[in-house]
DRENDO-1510 file (C-alpha; in Angstrom, 1 decimal, always signed):
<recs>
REC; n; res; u; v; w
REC; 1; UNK; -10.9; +36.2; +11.2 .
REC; 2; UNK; -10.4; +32.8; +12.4 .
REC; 3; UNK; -7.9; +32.4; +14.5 .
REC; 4; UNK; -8.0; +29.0; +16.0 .
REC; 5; UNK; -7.8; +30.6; +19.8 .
REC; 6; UNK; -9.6; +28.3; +22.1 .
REC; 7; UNK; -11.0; +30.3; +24.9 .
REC; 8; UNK; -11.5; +28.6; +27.8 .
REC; 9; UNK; -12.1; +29.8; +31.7 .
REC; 10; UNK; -11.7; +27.4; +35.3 .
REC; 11; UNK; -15.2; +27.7; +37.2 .
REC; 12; UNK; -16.0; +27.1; +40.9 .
REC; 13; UNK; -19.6; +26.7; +40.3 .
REC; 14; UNK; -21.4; +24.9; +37.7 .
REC; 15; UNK; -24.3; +26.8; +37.3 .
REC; 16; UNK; -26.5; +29.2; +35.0 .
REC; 17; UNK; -24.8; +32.4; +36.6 .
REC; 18; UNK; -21.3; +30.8; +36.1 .
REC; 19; UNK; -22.2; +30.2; +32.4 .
REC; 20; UNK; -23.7; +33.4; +31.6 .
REC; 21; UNK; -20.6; +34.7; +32.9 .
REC; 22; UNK; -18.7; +32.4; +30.3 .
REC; 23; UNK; -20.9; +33.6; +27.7 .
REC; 24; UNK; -20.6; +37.0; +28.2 .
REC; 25; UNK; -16.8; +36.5; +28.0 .
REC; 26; UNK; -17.0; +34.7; +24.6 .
REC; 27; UNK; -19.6; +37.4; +23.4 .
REC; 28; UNK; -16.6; +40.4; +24.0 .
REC; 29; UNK; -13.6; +38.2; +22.8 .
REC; 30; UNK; -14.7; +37.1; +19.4 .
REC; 31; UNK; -15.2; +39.4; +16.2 .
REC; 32; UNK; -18.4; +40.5; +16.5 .
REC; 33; UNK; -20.0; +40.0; +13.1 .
REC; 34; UNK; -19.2; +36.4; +13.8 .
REC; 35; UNK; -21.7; +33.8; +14.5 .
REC; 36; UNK; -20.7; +31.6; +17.9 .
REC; 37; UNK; -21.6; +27.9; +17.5 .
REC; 38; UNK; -22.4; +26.1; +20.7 .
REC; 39; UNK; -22.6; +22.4; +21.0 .
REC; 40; UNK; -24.0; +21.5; +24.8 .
REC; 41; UNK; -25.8; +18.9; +26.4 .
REC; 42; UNK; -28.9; +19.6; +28.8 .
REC; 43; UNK; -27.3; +20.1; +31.8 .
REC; 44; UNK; -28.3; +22.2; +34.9 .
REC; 45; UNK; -26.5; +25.3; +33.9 .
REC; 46; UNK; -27.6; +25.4; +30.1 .
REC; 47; UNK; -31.4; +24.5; +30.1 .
REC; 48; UNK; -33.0; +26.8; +33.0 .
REC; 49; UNK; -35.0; +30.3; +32.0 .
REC; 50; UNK; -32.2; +32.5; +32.6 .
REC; 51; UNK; -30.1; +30.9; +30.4 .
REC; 52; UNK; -32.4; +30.3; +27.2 .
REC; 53; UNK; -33.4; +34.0; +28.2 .
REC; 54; UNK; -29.8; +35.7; +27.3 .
REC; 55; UNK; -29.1; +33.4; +24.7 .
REC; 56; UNK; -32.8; +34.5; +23.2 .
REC; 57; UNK; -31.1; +38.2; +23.3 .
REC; 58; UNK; -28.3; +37.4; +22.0 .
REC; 59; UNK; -28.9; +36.1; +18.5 .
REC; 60; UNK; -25.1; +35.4; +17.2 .
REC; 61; UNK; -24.9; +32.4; +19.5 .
REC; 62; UNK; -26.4; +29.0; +17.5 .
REC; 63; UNK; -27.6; +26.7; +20.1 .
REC; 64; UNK; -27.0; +22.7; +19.1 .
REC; 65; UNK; -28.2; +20.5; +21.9 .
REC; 66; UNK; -26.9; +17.0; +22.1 .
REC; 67; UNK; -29.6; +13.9; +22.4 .
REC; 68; UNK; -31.4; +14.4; +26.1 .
REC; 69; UNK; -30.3; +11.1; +26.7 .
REC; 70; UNK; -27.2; +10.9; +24.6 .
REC; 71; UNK; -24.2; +9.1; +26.5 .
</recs>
């Protein structure tokens, strides 16, 4: 079921709420017996409790993490 849609969203806020809210949206737009890759880096909104807490619960999301100190 690939379909090569990019999903994307404009935020006001960079922060853990705003992306929780983005991956909530990813989570109910793709098939769900498919696995979600996600390739970040350590910033603010993708490192604190909150956010390794629903990623935690929600198991179809892999979580890659660039170098800490990768340019």
């Amino acid at each position: 079921m690939d379909t090569g849609q990019v999903l994307v969203e404009d935020i006001v806020r960079n922060d853990w709420a705003t992306f929780i809210s983005f991956l909530r949206m990813l989570d109910q737009s793709i098939y769900p017996k498919l696995t979600i890759h996600l390739v970040l880096d350590n910033g603010s909104s993708h490192v604190p409790k909150a956010t390794r807490a629903w990623l935690a619960a929600h198991p179809r999301f892999a979580v890659h993490h660039t170098p800490k100190h990768a340019s």
